[in-house]
Backbone as a chain_set.jsonl record, in Angstrom:
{"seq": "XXXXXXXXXXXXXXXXXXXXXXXXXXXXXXXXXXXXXXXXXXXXXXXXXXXXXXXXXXXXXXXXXXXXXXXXXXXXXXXXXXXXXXXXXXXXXX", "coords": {"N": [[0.837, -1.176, 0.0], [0.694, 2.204, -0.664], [1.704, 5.036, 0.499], [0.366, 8.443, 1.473], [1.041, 10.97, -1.342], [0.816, 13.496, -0.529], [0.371, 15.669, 2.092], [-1.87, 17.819, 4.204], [-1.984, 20.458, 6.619], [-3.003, 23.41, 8.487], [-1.607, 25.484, 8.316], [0.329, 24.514, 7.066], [1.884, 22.273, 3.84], [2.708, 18.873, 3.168], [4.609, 17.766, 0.655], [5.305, 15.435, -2.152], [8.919, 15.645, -3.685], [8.436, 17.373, -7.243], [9.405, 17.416, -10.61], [9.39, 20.258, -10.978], [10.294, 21.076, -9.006], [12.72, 21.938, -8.624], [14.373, 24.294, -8.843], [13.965, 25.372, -6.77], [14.168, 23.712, -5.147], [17.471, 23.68, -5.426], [17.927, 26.456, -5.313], [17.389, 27.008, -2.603], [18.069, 24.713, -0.432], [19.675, 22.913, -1.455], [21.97, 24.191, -3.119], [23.249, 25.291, -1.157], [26.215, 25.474, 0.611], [26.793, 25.662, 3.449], [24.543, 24.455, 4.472], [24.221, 22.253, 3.447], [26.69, 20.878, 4.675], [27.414, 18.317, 6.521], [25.73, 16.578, 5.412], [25.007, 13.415, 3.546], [25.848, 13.682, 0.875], [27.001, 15.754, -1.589], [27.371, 19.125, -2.042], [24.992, 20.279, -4.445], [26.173, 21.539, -7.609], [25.139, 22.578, -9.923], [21.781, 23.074, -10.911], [21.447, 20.776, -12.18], [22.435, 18.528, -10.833], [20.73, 18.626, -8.805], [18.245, 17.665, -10.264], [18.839, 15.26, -10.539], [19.085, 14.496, -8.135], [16.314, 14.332, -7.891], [15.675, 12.516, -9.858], [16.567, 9.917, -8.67], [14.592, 10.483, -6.053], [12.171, 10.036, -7.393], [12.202, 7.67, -7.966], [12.499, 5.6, -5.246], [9.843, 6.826, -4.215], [8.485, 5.134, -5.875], [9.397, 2.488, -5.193], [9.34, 1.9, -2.704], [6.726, 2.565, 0.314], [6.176, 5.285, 0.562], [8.201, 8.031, 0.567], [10.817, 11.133, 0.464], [9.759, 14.32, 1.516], [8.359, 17.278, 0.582], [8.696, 20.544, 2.462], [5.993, 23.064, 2.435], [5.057, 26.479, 2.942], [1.901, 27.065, 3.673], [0.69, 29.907, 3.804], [2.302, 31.309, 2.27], [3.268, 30.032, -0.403], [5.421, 28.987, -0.125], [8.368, 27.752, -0.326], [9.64, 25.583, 2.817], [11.174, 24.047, 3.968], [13.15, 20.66, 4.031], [12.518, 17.962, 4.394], [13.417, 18.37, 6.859], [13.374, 20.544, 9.912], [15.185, 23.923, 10.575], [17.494, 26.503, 10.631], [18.1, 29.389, 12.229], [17.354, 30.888, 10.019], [18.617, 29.578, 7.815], [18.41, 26.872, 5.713], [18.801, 23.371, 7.353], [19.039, 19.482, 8.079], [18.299, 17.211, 10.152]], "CA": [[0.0, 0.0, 0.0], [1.189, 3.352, -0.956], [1.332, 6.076, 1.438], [-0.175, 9.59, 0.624], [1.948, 12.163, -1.526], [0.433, 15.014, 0.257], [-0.518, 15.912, 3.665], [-2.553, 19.149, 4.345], [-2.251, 20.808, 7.739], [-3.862, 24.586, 8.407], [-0.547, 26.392, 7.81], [1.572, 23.659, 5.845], [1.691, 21.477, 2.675], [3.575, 18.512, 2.695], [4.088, 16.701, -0.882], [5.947, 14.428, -2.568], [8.797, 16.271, -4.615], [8.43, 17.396, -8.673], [10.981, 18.172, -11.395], [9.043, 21.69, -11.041], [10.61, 21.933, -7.426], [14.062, 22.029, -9.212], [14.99, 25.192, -9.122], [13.371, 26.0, -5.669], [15.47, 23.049, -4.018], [18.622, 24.333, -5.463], [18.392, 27.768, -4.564], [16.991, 26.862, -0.955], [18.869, 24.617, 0.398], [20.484, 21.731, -1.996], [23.52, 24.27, -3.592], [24.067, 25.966, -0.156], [27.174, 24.634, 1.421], [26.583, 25.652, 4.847], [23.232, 23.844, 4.834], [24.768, 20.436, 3.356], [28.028, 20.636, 5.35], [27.288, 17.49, 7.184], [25.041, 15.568, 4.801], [26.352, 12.031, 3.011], [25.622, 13.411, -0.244], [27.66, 16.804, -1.911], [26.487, 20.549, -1.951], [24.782, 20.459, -5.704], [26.801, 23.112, -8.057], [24.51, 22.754, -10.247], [20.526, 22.567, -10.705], [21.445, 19.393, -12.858], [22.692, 17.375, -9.826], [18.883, 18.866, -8.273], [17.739, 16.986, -11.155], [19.127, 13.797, -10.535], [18.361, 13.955, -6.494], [14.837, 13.904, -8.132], [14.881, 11.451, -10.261], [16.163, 9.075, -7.349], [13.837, 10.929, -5.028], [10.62, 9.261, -8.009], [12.676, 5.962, -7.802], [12.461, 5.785, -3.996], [8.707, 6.535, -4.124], [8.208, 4.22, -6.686], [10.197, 1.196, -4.508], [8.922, 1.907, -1.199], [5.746, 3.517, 0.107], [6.731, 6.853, 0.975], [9.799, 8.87, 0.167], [10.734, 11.947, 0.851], [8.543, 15.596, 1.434], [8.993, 19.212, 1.027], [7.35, 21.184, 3.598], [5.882, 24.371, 2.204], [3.74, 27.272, 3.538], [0.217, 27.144, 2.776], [0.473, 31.021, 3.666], [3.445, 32.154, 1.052], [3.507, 28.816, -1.393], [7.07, 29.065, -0.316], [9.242, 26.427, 0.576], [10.253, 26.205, 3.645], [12.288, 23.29, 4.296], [12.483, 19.773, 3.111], [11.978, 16.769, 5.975], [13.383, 18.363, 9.186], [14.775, 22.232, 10.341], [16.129, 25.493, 10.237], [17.805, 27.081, 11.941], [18.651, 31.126, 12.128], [16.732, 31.116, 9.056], [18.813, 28.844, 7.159], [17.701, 24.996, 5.902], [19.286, 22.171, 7.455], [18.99, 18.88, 8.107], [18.343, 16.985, 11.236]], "C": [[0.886, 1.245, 0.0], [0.689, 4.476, 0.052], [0.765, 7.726, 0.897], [0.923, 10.25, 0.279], [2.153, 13.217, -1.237], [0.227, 15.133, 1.58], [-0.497, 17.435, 4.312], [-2.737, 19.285, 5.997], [-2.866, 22.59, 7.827], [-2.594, 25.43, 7.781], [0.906, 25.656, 6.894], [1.107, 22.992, 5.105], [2.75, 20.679, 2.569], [4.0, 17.294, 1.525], [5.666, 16.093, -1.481], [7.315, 16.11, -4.022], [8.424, 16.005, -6.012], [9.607, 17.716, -9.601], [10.478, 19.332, -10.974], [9.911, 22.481, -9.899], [12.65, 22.366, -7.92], [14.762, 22.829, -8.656], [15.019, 25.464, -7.594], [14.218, 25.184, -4.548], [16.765, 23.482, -3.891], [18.791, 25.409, -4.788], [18.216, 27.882, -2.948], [18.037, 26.13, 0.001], [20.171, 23.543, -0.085], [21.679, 22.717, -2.418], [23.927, 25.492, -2.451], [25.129, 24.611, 0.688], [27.153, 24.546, 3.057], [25.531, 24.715, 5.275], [23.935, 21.962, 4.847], [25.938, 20.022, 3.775], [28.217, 19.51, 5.772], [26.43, 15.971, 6.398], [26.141, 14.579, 4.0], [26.259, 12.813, 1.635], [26.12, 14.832, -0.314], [26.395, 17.835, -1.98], [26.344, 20.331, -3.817], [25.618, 21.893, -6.058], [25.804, 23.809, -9.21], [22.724, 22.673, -10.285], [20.655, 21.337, -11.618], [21.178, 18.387, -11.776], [21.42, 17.559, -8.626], [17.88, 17.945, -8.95], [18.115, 15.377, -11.239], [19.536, 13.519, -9.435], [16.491, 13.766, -7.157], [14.338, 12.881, -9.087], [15.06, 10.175, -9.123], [15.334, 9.447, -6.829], [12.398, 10.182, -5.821], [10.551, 8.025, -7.642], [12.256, 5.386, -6.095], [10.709, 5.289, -3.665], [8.481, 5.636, -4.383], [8.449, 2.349, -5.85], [9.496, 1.137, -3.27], [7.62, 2.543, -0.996], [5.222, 4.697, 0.024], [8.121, 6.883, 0.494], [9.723, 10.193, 0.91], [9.62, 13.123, 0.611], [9.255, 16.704, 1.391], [7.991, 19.216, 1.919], [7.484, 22.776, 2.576], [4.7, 24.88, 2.796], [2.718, 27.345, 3.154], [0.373, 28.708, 2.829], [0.891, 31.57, 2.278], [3.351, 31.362, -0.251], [5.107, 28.297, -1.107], [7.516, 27.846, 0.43], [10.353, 26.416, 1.589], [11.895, 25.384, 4.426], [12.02, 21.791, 3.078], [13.131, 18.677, 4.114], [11.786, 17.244, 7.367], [14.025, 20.099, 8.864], [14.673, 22.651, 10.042], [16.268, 25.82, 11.232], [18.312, 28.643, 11.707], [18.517, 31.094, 10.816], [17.472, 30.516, 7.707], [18.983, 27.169, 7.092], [19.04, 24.271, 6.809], [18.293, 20.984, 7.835], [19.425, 18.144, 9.213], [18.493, 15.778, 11.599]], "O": [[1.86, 1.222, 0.752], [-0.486, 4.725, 0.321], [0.898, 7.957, -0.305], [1.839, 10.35, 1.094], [3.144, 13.921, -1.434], [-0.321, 14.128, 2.033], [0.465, 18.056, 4.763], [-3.427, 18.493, 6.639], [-3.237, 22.883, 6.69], [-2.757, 26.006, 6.705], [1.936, 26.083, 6.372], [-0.096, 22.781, 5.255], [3.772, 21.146, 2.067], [3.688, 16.108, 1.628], [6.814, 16.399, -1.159], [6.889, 17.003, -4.755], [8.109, 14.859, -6.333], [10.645, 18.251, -9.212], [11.374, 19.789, -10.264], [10.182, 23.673, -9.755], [13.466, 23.059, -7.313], [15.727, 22.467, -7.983], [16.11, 25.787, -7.126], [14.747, 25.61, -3.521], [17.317, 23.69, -2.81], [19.571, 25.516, -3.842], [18.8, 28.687, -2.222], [18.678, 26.658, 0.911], [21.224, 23.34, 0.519], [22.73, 22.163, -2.098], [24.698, 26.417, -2.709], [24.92, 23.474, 1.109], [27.441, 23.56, 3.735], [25.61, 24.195, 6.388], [24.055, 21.037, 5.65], [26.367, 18.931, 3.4], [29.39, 19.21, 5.548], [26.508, 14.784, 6.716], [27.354, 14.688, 3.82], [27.066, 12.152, 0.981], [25.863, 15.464, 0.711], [25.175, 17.671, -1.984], [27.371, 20.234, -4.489], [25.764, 22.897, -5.361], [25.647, 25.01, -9.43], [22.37, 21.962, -9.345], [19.539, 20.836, -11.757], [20.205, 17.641, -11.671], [21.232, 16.743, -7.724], [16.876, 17.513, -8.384], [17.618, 14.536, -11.987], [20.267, 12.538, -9.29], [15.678, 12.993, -6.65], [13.193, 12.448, -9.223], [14.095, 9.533, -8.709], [14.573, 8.485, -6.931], [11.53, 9.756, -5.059], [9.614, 7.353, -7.211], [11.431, 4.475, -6.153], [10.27, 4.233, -3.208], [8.175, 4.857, -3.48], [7.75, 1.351, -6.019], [9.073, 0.033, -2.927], [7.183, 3.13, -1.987], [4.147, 5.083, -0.434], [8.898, 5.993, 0.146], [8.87, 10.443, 1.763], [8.745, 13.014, -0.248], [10.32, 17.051, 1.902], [7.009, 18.52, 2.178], [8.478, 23.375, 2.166], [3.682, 24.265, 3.112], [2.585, 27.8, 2.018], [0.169, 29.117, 1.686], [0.179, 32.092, 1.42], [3.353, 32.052, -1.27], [5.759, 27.456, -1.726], [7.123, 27.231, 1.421], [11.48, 26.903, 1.502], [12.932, 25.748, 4.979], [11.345, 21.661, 2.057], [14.303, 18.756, 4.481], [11.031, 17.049, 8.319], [14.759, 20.596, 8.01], [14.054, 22.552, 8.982], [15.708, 25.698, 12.321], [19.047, 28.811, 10.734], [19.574, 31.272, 10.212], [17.048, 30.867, 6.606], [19.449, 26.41, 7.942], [20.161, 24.78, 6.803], [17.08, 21.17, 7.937], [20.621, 18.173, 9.503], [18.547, 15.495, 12.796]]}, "num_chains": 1, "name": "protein.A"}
């Protein structure tokens, strides 16, 4: 059984990512270095290597029942993180 891609709370949205989120992962928190200092996987240089955390990130779904989520604001549309954190107003990972 497949778990939901979405889940709607009053002030968040959290969904499965898209290629669309591409750009929005990169600039947020995938090609900051400070953010991915600690993660197993490199600071993207480009939005390519954004592009091919998402096609694993379909594969994933696809294999298992869940995968990963962004979290975004229902207020702004904006994205605010993506599983866990922030901290002093920049993403990480917890």
């Amino acid at each position: 059984m497949k778990g939901p891609r979405a889940l709607e709370t009053e002030r968040l949205l959290l969904r499965k990512p898209t290629i669309r989120d591409a750009q929005a992962i990169f600039e947020r928190y995938a090609g900051d270095p400070a953010v991915t200092r600690y993660m197993s996987w490199p600071t993207h240089r480009t939005v390519a290597d954004t592009h091919a955390f998402l096609a694993w990130s379909e594969a994933d779904w696809e294999l298992w029942p869940a995968g990963s989520f962004l979290i975004y604001s229902r207020n702004t549309n904006g994205l605010l993180w993506a599983e866990r954190g922030s901290r002093s107003g920049r993403l990480c990972w917890l």
